[in-house]
C-alpha atoms as an extended CHARMM CRD file, in Angstrom:
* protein
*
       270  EXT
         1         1  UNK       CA            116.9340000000      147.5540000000       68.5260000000  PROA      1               0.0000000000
         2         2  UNK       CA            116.8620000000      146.1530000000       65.2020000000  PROA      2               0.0000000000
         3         3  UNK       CA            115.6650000000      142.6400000000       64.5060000000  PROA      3               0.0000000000
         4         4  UNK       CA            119.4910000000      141.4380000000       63.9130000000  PROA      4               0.0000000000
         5         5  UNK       CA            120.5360000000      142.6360000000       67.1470000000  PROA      5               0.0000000000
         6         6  UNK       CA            117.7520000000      140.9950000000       68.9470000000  PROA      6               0.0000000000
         7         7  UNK       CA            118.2560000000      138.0130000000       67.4970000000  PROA      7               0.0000000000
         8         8  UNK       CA            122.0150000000      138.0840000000       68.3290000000  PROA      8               0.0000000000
         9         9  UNK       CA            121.4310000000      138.9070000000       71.8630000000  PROA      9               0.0000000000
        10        10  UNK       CA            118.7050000000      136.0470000000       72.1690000000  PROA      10              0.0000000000
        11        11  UNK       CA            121.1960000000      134.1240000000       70.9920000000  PROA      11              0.0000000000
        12        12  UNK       CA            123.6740000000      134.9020000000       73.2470000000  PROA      12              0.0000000000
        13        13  UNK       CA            121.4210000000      135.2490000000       76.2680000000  PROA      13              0.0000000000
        14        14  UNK       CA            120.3200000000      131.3730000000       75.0040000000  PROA      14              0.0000000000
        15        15  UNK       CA            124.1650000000      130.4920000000       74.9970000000  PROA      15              0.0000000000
        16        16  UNK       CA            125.0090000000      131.4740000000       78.1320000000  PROA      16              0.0000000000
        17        17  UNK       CA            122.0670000000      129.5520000000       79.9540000000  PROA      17              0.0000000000
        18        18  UNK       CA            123.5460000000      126.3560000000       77.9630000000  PROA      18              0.0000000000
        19        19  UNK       CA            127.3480000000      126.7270000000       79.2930000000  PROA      19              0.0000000000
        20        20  UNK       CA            125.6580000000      127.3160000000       82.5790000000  PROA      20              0.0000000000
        21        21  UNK       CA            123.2950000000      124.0940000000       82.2130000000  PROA      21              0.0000000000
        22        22  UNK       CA            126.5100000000      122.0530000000       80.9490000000  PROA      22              0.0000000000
        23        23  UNK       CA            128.7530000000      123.2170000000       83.3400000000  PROA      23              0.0000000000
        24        24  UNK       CA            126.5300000000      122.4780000000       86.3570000000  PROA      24              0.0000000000
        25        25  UNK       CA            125.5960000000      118.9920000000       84.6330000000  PROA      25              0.0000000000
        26        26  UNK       CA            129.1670000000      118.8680000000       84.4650000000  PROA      26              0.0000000000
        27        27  UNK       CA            129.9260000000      119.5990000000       87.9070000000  PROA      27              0.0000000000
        28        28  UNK       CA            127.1630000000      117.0710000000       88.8960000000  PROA      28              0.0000000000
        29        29  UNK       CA            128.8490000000      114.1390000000       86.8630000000  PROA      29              0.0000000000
        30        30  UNK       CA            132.1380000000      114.8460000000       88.5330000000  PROA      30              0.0000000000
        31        31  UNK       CA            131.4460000000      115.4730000000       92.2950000000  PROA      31              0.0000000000
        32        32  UNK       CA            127.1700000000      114.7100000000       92.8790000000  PROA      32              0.0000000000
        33        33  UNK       CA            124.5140000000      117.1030000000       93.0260000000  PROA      33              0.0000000000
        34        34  UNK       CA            124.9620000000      119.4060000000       95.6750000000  PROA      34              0.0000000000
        35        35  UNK       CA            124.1140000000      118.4680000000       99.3870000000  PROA      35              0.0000000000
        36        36  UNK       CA            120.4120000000      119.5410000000      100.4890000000  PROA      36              0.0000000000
        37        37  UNK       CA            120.5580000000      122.2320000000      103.4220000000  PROA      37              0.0000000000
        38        38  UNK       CA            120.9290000000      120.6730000000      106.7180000000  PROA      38              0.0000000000
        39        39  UNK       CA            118.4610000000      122.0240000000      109.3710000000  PROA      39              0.0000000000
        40        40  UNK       CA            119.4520000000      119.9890000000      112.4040000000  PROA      40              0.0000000000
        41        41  UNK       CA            120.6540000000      122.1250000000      115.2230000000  PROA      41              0.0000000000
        42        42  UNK       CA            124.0030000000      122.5890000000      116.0060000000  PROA      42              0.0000000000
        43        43  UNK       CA            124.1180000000      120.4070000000      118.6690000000  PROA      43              0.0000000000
        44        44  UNK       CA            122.4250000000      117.8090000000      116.4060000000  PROA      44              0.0000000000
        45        45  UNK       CA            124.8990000000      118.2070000000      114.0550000000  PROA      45              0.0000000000
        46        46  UNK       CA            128.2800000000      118.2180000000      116.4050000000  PROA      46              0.0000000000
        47        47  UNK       CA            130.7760000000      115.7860000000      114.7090000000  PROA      47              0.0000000000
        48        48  UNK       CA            132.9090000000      116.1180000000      118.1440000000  PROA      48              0.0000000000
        49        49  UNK       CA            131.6470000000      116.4570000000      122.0080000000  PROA      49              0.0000000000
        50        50  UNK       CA            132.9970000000      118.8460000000      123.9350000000  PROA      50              0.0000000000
        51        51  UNK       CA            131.2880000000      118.7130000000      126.5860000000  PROA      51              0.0000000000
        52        52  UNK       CA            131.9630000000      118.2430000000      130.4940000000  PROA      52              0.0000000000
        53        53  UNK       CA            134.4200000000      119.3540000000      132.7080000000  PROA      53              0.0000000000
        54        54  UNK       CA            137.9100000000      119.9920000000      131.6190000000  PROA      54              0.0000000000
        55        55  UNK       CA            141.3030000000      121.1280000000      133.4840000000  PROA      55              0.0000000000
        56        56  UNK       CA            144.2730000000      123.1140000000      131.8480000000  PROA      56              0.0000000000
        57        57  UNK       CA            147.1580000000      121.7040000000      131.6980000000  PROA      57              0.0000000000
        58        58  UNK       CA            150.3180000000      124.0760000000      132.2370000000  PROA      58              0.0000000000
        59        59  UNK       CA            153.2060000000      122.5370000000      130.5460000000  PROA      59              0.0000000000
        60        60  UNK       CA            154.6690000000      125.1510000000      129.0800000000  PROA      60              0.0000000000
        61        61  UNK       CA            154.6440000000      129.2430000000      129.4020000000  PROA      61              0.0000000000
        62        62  UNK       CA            154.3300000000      128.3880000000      133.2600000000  PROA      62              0.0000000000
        63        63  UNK       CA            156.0340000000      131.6750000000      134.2120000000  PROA      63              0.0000000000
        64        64  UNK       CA            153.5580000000      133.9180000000      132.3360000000  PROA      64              0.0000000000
        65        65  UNK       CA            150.4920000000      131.5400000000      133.4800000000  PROA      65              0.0000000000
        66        66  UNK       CA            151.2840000000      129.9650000000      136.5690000000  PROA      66              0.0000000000
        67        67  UNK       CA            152.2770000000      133.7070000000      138.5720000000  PROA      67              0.0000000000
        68        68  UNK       CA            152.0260000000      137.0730000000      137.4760000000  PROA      68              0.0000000000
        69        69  UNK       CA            155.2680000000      138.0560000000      135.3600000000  PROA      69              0.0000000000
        70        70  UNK       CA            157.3460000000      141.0440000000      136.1670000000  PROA      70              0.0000000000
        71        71  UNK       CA            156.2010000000      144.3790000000      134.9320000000  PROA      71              0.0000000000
        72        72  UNK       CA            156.8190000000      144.8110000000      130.9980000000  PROA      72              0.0000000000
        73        73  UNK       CA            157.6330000000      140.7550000000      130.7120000000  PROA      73              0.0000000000
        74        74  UNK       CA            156.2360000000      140.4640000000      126.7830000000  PROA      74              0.0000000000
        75        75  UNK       CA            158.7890000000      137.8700000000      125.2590000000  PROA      75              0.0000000000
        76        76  UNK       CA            157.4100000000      136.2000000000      122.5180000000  PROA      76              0.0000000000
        77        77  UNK       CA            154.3100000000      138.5250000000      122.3550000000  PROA      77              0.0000000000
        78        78  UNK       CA            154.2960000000      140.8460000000      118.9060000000  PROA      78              0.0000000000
        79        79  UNK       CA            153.9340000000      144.0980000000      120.0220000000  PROA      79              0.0000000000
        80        80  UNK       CA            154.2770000000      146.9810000000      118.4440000000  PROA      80              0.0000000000
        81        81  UNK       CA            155.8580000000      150.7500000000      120.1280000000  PROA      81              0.0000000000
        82        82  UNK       CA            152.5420000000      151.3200000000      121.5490000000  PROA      82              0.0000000000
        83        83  UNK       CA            151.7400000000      148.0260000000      123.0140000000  PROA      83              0.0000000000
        84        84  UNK       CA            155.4200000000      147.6870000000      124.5230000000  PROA      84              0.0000000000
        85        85  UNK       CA            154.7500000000      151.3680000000      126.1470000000  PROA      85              0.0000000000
        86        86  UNK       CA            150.7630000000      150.0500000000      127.3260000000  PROA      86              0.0000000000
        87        87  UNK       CA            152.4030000000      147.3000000000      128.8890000000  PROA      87              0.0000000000
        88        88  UNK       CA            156.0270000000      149.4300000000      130.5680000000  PROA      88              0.0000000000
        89        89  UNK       CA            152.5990000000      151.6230000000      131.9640000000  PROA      89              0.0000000000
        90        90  UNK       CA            151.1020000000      148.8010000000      133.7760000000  PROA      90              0.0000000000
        91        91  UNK       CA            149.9280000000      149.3790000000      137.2230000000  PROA      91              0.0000000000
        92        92  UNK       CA            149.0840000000      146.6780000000      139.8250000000  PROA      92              0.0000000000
        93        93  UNK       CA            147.9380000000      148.8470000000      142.2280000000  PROA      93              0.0000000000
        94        94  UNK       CA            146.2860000000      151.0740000000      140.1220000000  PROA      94              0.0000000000
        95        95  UNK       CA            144.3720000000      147.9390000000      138.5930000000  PROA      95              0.0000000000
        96        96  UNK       CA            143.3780000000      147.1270000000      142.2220000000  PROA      96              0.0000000000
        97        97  UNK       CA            141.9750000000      150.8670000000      142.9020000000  PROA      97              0.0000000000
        98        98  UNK       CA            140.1240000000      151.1700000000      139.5040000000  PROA      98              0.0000000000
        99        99  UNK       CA            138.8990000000      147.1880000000      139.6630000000  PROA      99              0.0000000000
       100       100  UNK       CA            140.4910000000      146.6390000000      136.3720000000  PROA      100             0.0000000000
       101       101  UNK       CA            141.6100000000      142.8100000000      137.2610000000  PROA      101             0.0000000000
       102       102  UNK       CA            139.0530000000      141.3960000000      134.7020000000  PROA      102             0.0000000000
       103       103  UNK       CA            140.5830000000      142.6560000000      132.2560000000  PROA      103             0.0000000000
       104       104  UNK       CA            142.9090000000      139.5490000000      132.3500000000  PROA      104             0.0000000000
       105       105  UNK       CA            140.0840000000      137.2140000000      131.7190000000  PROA      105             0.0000000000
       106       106  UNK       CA            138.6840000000      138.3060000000      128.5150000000  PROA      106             0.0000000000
       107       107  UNK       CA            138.6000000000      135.1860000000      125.9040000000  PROA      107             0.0000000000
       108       108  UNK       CA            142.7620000000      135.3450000000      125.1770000000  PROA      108             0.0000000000
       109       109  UNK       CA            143.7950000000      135.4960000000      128.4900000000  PROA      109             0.0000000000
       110       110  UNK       CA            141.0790000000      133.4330000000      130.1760000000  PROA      110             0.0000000000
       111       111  UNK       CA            141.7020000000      130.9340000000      127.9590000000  PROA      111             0.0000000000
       112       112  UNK       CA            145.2350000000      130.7060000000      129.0630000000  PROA      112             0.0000000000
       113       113  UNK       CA            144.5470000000      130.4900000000      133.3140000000  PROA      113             0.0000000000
       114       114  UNK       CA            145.2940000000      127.7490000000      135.2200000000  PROA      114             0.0000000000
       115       115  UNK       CA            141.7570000000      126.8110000000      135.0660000000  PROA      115             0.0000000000
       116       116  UNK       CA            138.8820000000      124.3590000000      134.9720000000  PROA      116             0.0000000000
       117       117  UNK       CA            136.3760000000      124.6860000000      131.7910000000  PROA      117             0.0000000000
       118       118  UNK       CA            133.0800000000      123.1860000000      132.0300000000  PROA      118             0.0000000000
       119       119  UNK       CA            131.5670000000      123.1530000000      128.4150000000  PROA      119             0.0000000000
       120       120  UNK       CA            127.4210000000      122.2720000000      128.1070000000  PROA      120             0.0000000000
       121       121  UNK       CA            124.5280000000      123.0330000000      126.0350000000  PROA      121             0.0000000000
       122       122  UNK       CA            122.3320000000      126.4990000000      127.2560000000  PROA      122             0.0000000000
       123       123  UNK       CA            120.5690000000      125.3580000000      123.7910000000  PROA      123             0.0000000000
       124       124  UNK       CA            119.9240000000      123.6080000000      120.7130000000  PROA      124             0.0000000000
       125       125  UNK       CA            122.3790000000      126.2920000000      119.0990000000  PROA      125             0.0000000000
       126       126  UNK       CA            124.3600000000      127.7330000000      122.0430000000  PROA      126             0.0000000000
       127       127  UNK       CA            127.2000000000      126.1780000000      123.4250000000  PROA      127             0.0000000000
       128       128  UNK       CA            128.1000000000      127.4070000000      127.0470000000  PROA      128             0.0000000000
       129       129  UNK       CA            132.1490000000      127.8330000000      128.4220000000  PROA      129             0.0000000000
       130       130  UNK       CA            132.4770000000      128.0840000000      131.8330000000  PROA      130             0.0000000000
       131       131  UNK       CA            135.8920000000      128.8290000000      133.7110000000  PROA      131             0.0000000000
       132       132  UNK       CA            136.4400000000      128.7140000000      137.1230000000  PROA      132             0.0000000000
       133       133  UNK       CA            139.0960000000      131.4420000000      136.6830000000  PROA      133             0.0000000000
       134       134  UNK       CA            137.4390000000      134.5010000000      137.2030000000  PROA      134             0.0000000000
       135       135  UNK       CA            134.1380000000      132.8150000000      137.8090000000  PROA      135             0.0000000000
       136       136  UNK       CA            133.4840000000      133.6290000000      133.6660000000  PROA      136             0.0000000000
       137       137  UNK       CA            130.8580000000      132.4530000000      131.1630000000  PROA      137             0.0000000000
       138       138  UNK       CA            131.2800000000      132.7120000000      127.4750000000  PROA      138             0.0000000000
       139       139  UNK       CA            128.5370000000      131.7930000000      124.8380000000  PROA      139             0.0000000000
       140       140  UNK       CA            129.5810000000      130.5800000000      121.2270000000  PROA      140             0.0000000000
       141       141  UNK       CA            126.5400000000      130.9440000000      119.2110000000  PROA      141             0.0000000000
       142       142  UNK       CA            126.0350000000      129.0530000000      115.9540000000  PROA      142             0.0000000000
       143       143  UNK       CA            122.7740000000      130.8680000000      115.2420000000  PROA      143             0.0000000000
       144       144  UNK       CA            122.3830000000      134.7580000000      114.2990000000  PROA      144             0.0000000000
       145       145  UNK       CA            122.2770000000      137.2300000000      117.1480000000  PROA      145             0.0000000000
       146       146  UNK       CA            121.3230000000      140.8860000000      117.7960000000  PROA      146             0.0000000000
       147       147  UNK       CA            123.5160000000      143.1990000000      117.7740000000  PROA      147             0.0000000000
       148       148  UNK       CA            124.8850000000      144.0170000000      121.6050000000  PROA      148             0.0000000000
       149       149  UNK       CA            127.3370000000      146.2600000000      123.5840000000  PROA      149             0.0000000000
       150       150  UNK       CA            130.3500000000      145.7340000000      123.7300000000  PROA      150             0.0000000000
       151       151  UNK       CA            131.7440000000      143.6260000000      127.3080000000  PROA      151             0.0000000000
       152       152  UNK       CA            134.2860000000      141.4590000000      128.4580000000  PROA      152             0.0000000000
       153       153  UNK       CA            133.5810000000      138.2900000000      126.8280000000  PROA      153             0.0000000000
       154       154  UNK       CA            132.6840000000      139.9580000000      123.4450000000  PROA      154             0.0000000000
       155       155  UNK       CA            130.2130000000      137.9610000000      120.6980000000  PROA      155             0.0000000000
       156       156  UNK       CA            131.4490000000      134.5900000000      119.2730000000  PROA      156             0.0000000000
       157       157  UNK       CA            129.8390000000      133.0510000000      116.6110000000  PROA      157             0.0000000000
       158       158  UNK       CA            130.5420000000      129.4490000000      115.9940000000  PROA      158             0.0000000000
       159       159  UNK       CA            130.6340000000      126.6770000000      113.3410000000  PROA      159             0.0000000000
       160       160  UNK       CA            131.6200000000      122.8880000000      112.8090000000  PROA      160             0.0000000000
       161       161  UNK       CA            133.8490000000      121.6050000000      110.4500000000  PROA      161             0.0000000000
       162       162  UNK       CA            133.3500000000      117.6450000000      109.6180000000  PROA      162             0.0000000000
       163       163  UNK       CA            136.8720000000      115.9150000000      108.7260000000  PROA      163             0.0000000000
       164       164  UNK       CA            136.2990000000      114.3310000000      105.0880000000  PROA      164             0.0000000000
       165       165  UNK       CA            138.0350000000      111.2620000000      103.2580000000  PROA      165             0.0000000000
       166       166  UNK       CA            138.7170000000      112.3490000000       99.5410000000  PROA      166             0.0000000000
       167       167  UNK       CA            138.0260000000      108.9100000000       96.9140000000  PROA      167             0.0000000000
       168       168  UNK       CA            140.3590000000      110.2890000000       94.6290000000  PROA      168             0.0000000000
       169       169  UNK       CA            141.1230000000      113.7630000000       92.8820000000  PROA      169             0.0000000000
       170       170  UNK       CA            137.9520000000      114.1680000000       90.9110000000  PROA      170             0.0000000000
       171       171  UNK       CA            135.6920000000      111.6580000000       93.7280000000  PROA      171             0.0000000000
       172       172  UNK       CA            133.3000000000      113.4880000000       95.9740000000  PROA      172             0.0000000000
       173       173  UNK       CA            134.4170000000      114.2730000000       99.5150000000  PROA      173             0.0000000000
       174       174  UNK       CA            132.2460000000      112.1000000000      102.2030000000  PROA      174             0.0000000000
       175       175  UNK       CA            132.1170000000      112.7670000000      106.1460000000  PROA      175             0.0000000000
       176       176  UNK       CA            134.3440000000      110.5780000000      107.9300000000  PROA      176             0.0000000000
       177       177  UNK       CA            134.8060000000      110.3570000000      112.2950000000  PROA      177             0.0000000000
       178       178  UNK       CA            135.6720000000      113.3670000000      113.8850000000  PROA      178             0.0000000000
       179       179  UNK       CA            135.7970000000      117.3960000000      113.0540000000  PROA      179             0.0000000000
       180       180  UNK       CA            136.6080000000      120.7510000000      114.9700000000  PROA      180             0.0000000000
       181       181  UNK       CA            134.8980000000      124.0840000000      116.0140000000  PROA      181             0.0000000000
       182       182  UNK       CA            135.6180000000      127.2120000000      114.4280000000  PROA      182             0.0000000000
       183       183  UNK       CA            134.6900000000      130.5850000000      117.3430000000  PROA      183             0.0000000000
       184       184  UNK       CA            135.9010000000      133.6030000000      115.8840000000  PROA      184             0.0000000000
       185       185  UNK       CA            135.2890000000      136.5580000000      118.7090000000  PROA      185             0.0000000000
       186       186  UNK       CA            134.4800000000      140.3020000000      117.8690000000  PROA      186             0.0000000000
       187       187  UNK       CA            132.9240000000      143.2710000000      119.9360000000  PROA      187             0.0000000000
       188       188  UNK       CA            135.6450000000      142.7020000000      122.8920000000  PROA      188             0.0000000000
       189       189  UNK       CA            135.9780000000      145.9270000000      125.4790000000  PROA      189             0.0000000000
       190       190  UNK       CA            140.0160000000      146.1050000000      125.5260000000  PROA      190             0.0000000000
       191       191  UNK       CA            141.6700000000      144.0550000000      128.3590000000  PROA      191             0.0000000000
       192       192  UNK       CA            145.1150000000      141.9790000000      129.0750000000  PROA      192             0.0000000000
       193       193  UNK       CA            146.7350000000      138.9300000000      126.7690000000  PROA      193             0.0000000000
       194       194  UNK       CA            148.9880000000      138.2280000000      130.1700000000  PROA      194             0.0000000000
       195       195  UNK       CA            148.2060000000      139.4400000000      133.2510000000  PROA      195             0.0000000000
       196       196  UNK       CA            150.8110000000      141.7660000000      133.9100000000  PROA      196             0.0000000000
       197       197  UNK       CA            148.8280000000      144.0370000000      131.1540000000  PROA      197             0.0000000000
       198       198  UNK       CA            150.1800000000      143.1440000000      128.1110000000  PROA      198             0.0000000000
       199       199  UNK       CA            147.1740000000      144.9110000000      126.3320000000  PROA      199             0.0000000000
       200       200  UNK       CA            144.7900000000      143.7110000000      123.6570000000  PROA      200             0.0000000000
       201       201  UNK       CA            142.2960000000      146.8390000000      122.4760000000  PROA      201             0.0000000000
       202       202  UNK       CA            138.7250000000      146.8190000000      121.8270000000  PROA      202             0.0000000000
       203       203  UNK       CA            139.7910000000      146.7890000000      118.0970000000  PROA      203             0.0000000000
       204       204  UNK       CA            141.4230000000      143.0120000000      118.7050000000  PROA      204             0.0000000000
       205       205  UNK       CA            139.4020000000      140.3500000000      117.1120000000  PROA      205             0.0000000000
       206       206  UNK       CA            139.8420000000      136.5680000000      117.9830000000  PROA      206             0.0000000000
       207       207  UNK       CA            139.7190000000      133.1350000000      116.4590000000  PROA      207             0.0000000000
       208       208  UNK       CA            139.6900000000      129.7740000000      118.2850000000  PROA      208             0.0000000000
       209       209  UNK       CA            139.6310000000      126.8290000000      117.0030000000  PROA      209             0.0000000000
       210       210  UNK       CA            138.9220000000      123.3380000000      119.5000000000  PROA      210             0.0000000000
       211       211  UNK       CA            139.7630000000      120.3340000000      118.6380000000  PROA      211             0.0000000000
       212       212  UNK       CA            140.1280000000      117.0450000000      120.8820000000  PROA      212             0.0000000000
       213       213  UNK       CA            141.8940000000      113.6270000000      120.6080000000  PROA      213             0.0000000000
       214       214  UNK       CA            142.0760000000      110.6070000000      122.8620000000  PROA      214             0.0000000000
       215       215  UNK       CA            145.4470000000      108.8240000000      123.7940000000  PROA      215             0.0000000000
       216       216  UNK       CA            145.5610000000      104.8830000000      123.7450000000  PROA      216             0.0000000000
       217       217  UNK       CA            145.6350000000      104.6930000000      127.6790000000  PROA      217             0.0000000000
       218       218  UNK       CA            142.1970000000      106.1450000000      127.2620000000  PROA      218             0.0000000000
       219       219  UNK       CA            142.0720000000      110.2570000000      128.0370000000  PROA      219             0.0000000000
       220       220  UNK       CA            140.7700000000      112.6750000000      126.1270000000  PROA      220             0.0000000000
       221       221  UNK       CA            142.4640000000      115.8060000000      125.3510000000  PROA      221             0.0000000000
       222       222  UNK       CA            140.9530000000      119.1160000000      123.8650000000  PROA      222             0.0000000000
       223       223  UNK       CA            143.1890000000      121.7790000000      122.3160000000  PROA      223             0.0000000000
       224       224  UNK       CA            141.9760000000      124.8690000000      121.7280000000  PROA      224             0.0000000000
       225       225  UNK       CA            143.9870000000      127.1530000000      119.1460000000  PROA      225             0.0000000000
       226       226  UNK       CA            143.8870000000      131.1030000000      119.7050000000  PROA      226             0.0000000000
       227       227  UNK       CA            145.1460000000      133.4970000000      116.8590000000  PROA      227             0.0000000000
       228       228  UNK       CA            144.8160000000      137.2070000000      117.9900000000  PROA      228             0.0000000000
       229       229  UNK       CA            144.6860000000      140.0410000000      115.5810000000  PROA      229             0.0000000000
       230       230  UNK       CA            145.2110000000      143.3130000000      117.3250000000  PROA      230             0.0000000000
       231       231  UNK       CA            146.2220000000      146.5190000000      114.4660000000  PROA      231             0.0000000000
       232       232  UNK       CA            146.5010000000      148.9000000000      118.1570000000  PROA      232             0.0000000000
       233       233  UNK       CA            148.8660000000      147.1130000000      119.6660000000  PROA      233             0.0000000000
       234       234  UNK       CA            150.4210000000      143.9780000000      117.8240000000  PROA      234             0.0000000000
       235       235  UNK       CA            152.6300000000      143.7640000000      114.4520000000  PROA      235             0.0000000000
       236       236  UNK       CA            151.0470000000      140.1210000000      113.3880000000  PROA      236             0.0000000000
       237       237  UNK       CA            148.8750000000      137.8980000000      114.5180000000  PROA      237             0.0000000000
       238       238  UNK       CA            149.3830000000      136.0430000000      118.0540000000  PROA      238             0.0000000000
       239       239  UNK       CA            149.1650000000      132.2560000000      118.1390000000  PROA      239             0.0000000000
       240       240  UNK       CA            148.8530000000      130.6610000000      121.3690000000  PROA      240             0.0000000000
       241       241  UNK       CA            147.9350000000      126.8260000000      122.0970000000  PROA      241             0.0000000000
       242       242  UNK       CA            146.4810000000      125.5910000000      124.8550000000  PROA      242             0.0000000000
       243       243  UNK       CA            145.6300000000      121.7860000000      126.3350000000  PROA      243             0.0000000000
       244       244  UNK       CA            142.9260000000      120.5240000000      128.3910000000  PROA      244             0.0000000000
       245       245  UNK       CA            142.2390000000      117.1080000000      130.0610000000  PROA      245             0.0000000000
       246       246  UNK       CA            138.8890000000      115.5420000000      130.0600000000  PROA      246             0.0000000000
       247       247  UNK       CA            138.0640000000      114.7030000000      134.2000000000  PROA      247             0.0000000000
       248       248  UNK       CA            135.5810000000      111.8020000000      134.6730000000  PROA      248             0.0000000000
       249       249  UNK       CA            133.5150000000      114.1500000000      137.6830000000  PROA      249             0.0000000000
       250       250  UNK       CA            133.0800000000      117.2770000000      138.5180000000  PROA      250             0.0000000000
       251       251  UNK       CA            135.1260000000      117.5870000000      141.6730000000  PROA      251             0.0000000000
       252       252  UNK       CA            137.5470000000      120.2730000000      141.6550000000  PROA      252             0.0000000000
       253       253  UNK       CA            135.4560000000      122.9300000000      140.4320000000  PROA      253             0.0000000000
       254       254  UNK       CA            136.3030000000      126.2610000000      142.2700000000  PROA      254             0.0000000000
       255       255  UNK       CA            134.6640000000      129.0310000000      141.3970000000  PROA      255             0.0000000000
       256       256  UNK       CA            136.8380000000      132.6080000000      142.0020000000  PROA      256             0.0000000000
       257       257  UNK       CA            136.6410000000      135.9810000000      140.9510000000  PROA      257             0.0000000000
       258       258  UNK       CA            138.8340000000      138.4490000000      138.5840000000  PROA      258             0.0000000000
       259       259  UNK       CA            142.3660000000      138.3330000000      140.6020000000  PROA      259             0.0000000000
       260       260  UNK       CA            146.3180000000      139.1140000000      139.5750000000  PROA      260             0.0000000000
       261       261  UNK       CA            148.2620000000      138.6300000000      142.3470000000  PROA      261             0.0000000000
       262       262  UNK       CA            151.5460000000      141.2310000000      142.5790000000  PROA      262             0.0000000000
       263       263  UNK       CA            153.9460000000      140.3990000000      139.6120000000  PROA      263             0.0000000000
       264       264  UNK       CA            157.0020000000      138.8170000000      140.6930000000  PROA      264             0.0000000000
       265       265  UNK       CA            160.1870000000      141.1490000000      140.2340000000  PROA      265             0.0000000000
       266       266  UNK       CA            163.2610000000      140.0370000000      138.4900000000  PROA      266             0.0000000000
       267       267  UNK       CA            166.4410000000      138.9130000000      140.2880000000  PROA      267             0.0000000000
       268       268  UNK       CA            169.6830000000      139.6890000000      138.5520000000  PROA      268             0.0000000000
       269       269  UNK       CA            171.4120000000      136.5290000000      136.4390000000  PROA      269             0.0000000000
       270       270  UNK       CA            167.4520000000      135.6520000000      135.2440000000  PROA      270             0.0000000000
């Protein structure tokens, strides 16, 4: 390289490093240096608790959570030609033979029995979900984990997110009270969004979101958000919302395993 050229790439190699310098000076000026890495735990860092004992709280969709609906029953579920024929195929009694009833209580069906959820810390970075229904046990884990086998429950990996107050368009955003946990769910084994089979395949992925809220008379309410993405068997996502009320004990907790009791059958005029 001639001594023209590497002066004119010195030059530009200098320029560059000084837009970079200015426009991270300039970033500084306008929203603050950048926050230091926090190393607290997950638990340490919770802007919400979610723990104790919780208990669903059917007030709507009762007929496809309250009793087993009839036998290809999918309104308002997205399916696609091969999910609508998965679910026309559904077998109680074949479920029952081949022990296939936990395939209802993978994370977007559990989530929707009429069930009690008892939510604690295993650890520091592990937050446990316990249902009643089904006698089940997830684990949303905010910190890295080892690749595993697929199951029922699948892996969820976790993360807050802090609410913030903005001080104006160009103002730094601060914490302010409250947040909400992000789970999204991936190596599922394939199992039922309703228990009358309305199928979900081992190819579904899932995100949940909790959030909770407390009413003037004093309760506390969690809602946890579900958005299912299925290519098998769905044409869009599924979004399903569910509600939880904070108990003051734990009384009522009753353990049970993987059931579906026979699907009701339609009567004409329904």
């Amino acid at each position: 390289m001639s001594g023209g050229r590497r002066l004119a790439a010195l030059v530009a190699t200098c320029a560059a490093a000084w837009l970079g310098l200015v426009g991270e000076r300039a970033a500084e000026a306008q929203f603050g240096p950048p926050p230091p890495p926090d190393l607290r735990s997950a638990r340490e860092r919770a802007p919400i608790d979610l723990t104790g004992q919780w208990v669903a709280v059917v007030t709507e969709d009762w007929r496809w959570r309250m009793v087993t609906p009839p036998v290809g029953d999918a309104a308002s579920i997205p399916l696609n030609a091969q999910g609508r024929a998965a679910t026309m195929a559904w077998d109680h009694d074949r479920d029952r033979r081949e022990e296939n009833f936990c395939r209802a209580y993978g994370p977007p069906g559990l989530i929707r029995q009429p069930t009690r959820l008892r939510i604690d810390w295993e650890d520091a970075d592990t937050l446990r979900l316990q249902f009643d229904a089904g006698n089940q046990t997830r684990r949303l884990h905010f910190a890295p984990q080892a690749p595993r086998e697929r199951s029922l429950q699948g892996d969820s990996t976790a993360k807050w997110f802090r609410q913030t107050q903005s001080r104006g368009v160009f103002a730094a955003s601060t914490p302010s009270t409250g947040g909400s946990l992000q789970a999204h769910t991936t190596n599922l084994t394939a199992g039922y969004l309703r228990p009358n089979g309305v199928p979900y395949s081992d190819n579904a992925t899932v995100k949940e979101f909790f959030n909770t809220f407390t009413l003037p008379e004093g309760s506390t309410w969690l809602i946890v958000t579900t958005v299912v993405n299925d290519p098998e068997y769905l044409t869009t996502d599924l979004l399903m919302s569910t509600h939880f009320k904070k108990e003051a004990g734990r009384s009522g907790w009753n353990p049970r395993s993987c059931d579906i009791p026979p699907p009701t059958v339609e009567t004409p005029g329904e």
